[in-house]
Backbone as CSV, one residue per row, in Angstrom:
resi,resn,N_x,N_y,N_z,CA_x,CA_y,CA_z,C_x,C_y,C_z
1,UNK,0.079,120.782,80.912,0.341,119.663,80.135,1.562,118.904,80.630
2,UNK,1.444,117.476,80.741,2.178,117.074,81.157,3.295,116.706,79.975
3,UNK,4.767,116.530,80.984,5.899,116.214,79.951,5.754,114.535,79.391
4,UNK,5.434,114.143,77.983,5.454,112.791,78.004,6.709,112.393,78.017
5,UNK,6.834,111.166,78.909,7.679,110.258,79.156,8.317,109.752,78.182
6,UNK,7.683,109.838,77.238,8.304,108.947,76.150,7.812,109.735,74.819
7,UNK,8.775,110.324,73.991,9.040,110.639,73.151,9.356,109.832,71.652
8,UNK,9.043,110.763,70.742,8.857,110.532,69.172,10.339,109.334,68.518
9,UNK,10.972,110.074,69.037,12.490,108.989,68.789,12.837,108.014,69.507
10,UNK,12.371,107.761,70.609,13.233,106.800,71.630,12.491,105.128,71.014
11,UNK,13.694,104.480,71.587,13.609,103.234,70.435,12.415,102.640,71.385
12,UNK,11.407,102.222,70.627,10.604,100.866,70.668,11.001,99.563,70.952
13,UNK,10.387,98.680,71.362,11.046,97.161,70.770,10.394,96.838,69.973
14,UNK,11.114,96.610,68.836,10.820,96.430,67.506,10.446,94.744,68.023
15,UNK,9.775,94.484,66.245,8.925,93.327,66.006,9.895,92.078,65.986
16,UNK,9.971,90.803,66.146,11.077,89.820,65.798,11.159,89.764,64.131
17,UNK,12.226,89.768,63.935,12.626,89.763,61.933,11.654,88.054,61.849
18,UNK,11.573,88.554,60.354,10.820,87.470,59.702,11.800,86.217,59.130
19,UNK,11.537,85.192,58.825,12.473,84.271,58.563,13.088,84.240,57.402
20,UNK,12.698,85.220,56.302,13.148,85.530,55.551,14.385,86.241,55.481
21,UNK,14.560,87.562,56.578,15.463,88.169,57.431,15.867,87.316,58.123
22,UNK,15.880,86.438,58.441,16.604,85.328,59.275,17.657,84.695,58.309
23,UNK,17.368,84.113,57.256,17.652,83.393,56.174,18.917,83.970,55.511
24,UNK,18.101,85.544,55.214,19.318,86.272,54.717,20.605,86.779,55.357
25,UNK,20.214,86.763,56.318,21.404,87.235,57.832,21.922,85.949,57.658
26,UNK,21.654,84.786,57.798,22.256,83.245,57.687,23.042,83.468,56.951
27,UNK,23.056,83.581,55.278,23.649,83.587,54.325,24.652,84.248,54.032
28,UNK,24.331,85.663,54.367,25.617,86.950,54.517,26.504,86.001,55.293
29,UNK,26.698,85.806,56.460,27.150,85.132,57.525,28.136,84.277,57.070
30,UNK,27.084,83.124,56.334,28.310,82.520,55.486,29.185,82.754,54.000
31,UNK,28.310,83.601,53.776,29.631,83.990,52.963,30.248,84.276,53.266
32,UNK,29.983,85.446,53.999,31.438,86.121,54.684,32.830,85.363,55.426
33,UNK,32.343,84.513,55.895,32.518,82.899,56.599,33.343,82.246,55.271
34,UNK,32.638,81.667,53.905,33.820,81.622,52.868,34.591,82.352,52.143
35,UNK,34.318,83.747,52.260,35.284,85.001,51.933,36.488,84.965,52.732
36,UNK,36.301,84.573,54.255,37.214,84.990,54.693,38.527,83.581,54.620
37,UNK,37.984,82.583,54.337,38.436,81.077,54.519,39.486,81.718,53.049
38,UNK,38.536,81.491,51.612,38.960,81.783,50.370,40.362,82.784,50.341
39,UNK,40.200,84.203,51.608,41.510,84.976,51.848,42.393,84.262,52.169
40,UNK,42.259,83.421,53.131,42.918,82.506,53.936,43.908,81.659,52.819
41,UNK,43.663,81.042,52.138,43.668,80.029,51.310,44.678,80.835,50.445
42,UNK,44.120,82.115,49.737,44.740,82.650,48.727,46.085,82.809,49.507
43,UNK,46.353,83.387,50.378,47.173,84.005,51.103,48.108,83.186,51.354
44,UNK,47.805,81.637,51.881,49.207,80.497,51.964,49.280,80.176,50.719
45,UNK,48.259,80.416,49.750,49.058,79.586,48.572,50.142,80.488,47.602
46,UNK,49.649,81.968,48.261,50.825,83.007,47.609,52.186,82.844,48.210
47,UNK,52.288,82.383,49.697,53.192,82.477,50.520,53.844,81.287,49.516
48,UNK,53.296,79.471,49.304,54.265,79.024,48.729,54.983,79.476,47.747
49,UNK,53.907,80.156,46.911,54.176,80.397,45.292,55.785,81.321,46.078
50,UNK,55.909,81.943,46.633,57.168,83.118,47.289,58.102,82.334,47.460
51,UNK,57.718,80.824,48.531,59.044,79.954,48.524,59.547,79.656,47.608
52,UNK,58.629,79.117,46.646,59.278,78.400,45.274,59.820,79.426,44.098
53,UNK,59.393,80.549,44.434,59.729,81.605,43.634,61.652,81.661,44.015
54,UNK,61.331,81.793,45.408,62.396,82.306,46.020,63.906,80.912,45.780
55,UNK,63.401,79.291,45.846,64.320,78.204,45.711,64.622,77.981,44.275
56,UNK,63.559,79.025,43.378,64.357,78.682,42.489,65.272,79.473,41.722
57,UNK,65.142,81.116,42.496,65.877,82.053,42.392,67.386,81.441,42.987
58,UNK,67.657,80.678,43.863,68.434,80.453,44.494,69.547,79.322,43.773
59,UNK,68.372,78.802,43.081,69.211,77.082,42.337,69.386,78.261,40.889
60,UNK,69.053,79.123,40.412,69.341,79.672,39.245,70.863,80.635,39.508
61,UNK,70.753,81.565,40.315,71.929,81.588,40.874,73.293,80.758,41.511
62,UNK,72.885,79.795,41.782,74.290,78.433,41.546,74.246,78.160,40.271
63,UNK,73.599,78.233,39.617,74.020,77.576,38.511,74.564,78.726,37.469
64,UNK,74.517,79.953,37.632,75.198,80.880,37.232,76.448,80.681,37.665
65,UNK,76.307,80.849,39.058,77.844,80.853,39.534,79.065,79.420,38.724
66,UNK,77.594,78.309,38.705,78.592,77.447,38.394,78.920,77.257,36.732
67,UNK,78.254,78.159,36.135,78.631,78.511,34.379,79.538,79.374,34.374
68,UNK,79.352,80.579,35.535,80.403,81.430,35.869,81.885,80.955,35.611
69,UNK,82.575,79.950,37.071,83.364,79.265,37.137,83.899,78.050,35.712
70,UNK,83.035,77.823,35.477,83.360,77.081,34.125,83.770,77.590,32.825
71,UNK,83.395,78.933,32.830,83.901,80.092,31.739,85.085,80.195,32.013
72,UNK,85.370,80.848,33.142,86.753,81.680,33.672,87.492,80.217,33.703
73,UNK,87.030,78.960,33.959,88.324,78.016,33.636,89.095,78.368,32.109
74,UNK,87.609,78.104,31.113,88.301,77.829,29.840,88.517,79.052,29.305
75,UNK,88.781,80.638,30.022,89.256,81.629,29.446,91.003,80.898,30.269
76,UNK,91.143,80.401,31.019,92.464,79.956,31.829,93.365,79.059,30.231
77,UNK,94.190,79.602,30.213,95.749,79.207,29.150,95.438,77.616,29.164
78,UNK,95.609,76.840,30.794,95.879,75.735,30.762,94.680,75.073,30.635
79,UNK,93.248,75.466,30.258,91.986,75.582,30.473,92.116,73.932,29.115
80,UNK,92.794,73.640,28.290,92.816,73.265,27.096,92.998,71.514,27.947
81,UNK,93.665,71.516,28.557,94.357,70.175,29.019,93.379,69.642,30.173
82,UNK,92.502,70.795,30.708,91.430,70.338,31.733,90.434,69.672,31.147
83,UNK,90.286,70.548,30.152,89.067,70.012,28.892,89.356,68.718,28.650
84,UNK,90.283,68.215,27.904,91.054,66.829,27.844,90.766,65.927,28.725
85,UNK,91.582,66.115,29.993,90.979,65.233,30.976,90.033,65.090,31.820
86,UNK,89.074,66.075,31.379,87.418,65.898,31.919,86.737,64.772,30.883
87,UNK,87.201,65.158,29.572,86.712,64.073,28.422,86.702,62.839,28.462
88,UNK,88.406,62.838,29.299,89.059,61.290,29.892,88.343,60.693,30.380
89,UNK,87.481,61.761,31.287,86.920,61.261,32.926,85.719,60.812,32.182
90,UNK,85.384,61.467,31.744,83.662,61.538,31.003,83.490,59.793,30.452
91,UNK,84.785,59.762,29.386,84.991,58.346,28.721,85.227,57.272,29.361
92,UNK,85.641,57.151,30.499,86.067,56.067,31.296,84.465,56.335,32.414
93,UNK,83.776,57.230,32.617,82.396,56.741,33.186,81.457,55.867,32.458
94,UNK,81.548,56.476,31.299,80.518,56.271,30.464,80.898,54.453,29.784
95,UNK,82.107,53.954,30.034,82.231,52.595,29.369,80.676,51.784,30.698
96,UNK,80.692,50.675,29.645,78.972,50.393,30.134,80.420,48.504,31.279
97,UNK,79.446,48.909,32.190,80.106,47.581,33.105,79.244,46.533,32.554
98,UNK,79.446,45.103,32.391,78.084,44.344,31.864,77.532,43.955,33.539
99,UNK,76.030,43.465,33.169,75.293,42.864,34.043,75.190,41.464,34.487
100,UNK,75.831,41.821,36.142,76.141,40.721,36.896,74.741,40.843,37.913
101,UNK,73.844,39.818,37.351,72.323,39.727,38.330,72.960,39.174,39.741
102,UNK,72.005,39.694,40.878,72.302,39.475,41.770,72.265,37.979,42.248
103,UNK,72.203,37.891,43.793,72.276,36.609,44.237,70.696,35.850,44.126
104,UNK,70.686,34.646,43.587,69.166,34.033,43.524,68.501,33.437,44.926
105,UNK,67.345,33.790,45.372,67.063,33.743,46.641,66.553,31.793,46.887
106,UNK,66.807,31.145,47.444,66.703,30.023,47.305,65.142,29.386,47.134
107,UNK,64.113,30.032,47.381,62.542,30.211,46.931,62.525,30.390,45.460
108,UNK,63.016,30.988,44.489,63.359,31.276,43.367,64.086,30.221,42.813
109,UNK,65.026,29.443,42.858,65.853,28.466,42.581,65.459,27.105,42.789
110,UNK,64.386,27.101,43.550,63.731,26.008,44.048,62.771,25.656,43.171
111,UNK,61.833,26.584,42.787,60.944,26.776,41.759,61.135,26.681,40.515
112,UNK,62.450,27.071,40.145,63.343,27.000,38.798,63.419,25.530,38.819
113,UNK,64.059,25.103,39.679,64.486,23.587,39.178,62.704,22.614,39.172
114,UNK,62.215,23.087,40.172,60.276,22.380,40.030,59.796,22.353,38.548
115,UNK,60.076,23.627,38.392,59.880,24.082,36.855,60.333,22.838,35.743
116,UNK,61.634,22.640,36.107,62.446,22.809,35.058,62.366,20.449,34.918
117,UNK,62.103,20.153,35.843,61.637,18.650,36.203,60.052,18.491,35.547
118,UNK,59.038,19.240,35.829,57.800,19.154,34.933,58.234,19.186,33.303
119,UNK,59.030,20.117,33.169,58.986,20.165,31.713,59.822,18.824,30.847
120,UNK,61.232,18.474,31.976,61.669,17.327,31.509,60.329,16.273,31.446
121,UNK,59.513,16.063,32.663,58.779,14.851,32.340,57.785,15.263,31.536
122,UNK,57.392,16.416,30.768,56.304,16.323,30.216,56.829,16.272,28.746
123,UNK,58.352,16.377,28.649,58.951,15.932,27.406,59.288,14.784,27.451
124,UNK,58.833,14.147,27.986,59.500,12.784,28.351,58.086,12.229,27.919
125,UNK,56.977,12.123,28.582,55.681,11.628,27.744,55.484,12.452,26.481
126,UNK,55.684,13.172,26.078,55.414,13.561,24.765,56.264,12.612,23.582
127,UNK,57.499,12.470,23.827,58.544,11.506,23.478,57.907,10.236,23.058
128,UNK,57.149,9.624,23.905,56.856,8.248,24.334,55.746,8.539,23.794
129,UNK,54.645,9.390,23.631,53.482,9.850,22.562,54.246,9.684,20.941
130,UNK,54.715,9.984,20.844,55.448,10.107,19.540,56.344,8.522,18.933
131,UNK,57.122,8.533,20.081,57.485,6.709,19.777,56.321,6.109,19.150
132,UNK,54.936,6.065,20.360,54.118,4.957,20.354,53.578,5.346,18.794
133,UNK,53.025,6.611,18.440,52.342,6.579,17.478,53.239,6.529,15.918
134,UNK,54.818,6.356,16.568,55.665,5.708,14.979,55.480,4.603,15.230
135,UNK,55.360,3.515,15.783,55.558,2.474,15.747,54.294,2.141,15.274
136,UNK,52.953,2.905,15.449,51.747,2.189,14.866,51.513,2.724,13.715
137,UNK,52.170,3.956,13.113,52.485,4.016,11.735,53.040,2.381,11.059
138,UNK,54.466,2.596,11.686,54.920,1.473,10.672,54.207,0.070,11.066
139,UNK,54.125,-0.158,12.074,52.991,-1.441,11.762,51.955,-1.173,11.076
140,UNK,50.451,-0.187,10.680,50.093,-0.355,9.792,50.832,-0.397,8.327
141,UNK,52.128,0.084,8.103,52.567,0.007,7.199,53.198,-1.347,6.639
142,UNK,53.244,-1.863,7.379,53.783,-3.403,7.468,52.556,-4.252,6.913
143,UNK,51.261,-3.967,7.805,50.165,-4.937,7.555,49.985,-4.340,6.190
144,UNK,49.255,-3.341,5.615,49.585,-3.397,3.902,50.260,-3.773,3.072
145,UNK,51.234,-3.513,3.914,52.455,-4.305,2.590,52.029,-5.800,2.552
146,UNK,51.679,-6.529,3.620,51.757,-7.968,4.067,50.505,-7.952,3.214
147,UNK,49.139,-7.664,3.142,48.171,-7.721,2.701,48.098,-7.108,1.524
148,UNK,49.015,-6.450,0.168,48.742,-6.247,-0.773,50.193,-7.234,-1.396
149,UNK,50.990,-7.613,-0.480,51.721,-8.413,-1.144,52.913,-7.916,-1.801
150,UNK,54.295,-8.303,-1.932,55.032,-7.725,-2.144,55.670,-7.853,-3.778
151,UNK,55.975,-6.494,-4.358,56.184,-6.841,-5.909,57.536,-6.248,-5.959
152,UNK,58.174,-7.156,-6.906,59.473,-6.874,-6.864,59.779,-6.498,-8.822
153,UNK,60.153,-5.688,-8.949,60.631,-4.450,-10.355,61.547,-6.014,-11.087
154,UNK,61.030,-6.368,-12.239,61.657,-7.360,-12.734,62.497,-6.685,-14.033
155,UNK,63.626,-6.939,-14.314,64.853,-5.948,-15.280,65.263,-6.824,-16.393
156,UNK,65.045,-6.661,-17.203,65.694,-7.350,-18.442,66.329,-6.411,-19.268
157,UNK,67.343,-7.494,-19.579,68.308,-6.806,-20.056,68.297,-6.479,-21.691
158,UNK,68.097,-5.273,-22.115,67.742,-5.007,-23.631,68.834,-4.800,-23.865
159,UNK,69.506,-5.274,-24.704,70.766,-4.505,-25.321,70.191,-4.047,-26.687
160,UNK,70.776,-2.311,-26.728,70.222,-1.895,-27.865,70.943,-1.862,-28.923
161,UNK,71.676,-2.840,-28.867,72.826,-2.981,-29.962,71.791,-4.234,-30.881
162,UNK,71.660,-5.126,-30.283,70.512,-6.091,-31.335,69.336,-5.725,-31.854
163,UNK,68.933,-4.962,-31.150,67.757,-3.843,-31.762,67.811,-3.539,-33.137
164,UNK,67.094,-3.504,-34.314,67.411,-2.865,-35.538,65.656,-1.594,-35.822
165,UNK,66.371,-0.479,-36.276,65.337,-0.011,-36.135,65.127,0.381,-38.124
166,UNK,64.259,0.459,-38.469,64.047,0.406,-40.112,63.645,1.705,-40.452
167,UNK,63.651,2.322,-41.440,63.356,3.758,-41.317,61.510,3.691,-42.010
168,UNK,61.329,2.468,-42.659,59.807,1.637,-42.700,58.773,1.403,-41.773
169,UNK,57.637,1.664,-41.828,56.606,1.394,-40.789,56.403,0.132,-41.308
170,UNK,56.239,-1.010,-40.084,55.263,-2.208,-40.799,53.997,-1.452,-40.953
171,UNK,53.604,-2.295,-41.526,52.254,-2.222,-42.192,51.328,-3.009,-41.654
């Protein structure tokens, strides 16, 4: 009997995978592909979270130090008179300067006065709107008077001393 050549275990060439097995190998692939991105990602955004962890460990510590220093002044004897003239300082910042607007750019000033010439002349015909329509008030007021004629309040003089009054009704 001869020795066969080829034996129970030795690999075959297997069949080509189905596209289904294709599909799914695709997919693993990319996930793994956004698993590893998603590590990626997590990983710098922990690193900032560390910086900012770390700058603000840093600004919290000055500012200890600098509450620190501000204690140990006012445990200081003369600590009383610093206080004072920090208050000084404080009060003389805090007065308000008034507001001096800056310089007007001559495009701006130009326009101001354009401005400011329309409005004279458009008060200027409004004016002359207003004249014209008093004057045709009082001329119609004139022609009525002229056309109903003028009456003048005639006064006689009662003296109520000649008057006699009777405590009798005529009859």
């Amino acid at each position: 009997m001869p020795i066969p050549n080829k034996g129970f275990f030795d690999p075959e060439k297997t069949p080509d995978p189905t596209d289904s097995v294709v599909s799914a190998i695709d997919r693993h692939m990319q996930m793994e592909a956004a698993a590893a991105e998603k590590a990626k990602q997590l990983q710098a955004e922990e690193a900032r979270q560390q910086q900012r962890h770390e700058a603000m460990l840093k600004e919290a510590r000055a500012s200890e130090d600098q509450f620190a220093k501000t204690v140990s002044t006012l445990a200081d004897p003369g600590s009383r008179e610093a206080i004072m003239q920090r208050i000084r300082e404080m009060r003389e910042e805090s007065v308000e300067k008034p507001y001096v607007p800056g310089p007007v750019h001559p495009a701006i000033s130009a326009q101001t006065a354009r401005e400011q010439e329309q409005g004279r002349i458009a008060q200027q015909a409004a004016q002359k709107i207003y004249d014209e329509q008093q004057a045709l008030r009082i001329k119609a007021l004139k022609e009525q008077e002229d056309k109903l004629g003028h009456m003048e309040p005639v006064h006689r003089s009662v003296s109520a001393k000649d008057q006699t009054f009777t405590g009798k009704k005529p009859k």
